[in-house]
N, C-alpha and C positions, 0 to 999 in steps of 0.2 A: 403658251400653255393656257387651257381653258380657266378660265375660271367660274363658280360656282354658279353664276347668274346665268350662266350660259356665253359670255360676253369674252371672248380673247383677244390680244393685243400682240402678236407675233409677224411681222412683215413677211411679204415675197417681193420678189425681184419686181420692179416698173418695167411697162414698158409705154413709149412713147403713144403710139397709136394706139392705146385702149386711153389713154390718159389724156389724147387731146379729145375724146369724146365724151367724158367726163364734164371737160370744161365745157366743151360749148352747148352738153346738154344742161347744165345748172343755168350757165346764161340765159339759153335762148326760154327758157322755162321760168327764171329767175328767181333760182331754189339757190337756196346757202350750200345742200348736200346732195352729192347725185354718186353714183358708182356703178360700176360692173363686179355684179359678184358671179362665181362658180359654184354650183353647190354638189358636194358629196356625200356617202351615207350619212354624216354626222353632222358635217359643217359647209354654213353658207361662208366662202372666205373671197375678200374681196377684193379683184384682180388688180383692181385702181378703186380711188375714191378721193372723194373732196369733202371738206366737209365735217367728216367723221374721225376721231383718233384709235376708235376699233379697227384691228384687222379681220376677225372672224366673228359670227357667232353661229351658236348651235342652230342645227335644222330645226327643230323643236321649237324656238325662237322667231325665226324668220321671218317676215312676211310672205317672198317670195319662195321660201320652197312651201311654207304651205298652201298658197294661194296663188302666187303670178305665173310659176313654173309650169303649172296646171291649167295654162291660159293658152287661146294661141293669138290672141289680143293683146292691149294694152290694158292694164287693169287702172283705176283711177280711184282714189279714195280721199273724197275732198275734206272728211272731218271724220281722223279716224278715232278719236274719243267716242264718237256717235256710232259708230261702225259695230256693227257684233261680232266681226270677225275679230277685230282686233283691235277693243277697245279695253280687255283686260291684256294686252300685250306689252310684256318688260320693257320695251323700247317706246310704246307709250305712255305707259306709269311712269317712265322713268328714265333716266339719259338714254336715248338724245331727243326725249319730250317729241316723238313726232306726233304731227299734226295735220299733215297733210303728205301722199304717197302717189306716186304715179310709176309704173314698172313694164318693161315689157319682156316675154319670153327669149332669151336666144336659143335656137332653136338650129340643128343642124342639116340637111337637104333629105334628109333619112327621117325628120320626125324627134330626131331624140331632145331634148329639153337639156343644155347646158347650165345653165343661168340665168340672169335676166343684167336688165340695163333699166337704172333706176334714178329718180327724183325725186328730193323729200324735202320738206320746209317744217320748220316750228309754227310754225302758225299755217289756221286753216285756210285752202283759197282751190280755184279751178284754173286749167290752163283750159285758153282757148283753140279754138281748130286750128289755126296755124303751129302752133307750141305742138298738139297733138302728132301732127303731121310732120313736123319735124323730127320730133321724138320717134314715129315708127321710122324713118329714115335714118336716123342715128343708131336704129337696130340692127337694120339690116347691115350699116356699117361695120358693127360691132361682131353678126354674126358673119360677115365676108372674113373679117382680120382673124377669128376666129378656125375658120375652114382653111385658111391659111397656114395656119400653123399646124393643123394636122394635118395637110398635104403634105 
């Protein structure tokens, strides 16, 4: 059930292979919280995640429906207090204090924009090209397992 902040707490089902990308994208990134979120009219709700004790929050909210979905890159935001986009943003005034965001589109063979596959830390910092590189290879992971299940 939403709650007012925009911020809900309601589960979906795990599944194995969106969740071991999770893990090894926070590692190889060496972020405390990373996840796959989906986003529809209303809500970004998150397929897996590490990390975070939300399961949803509103589109309104987001970083990623309002910014990374809209990408067909990796978007990187090494200090988002500083950031104009989303420096007055509820997630970073306030739990889960982000600070640092890296995101990228999933994205279907047709162009449509699922969700993204994402990396966030409390504190500000940059990944490097290899981290980067890795992360867009954990995308396409992300969107293969994806094409998958709508096959």
């Amino acid at each position: 059930m939403p709650h007012s902040s925009g911020i809900a707490s309601s589960t979906r089902r795990p599944e194995r292979a969106f969740d071991d990308l999770v893990v090894i994208a926070a590692q190889i990134c060496g972020t405390p919280i990373a996840f796959i979120g989906l986003v529809d009219a209303d809500w970004q709700w998150f397929k897996t995640r590490i990390g975070l004790s939300i399961a949803e929050v509103a589109r309104a909210v987001s970083f990623c429906s309002a910014h990374t979905i809209k990408q067909r890159g990796l978007i990187v935001v090494p200090k988002a207090q500083e950031d104009d986009r989303l420096r007055n943003n509820p997630l970073v005034t306030g739990e889960p204090h982000i600070r640092f965001y890296a995101g990228a589109p999933l994205v279907t063979p047709d162009g449509h924009a699922l969700g993204t596959l994402c990396v966030v830390h409390r504190v500000e910092r940059t990944l490097t090209a290899e981290q980067l590189e890795a992360l867009e290879a954990l995308k396409r992971q992300a969107e293969a397992q994806l094409e998958l299940r709508q096959n």
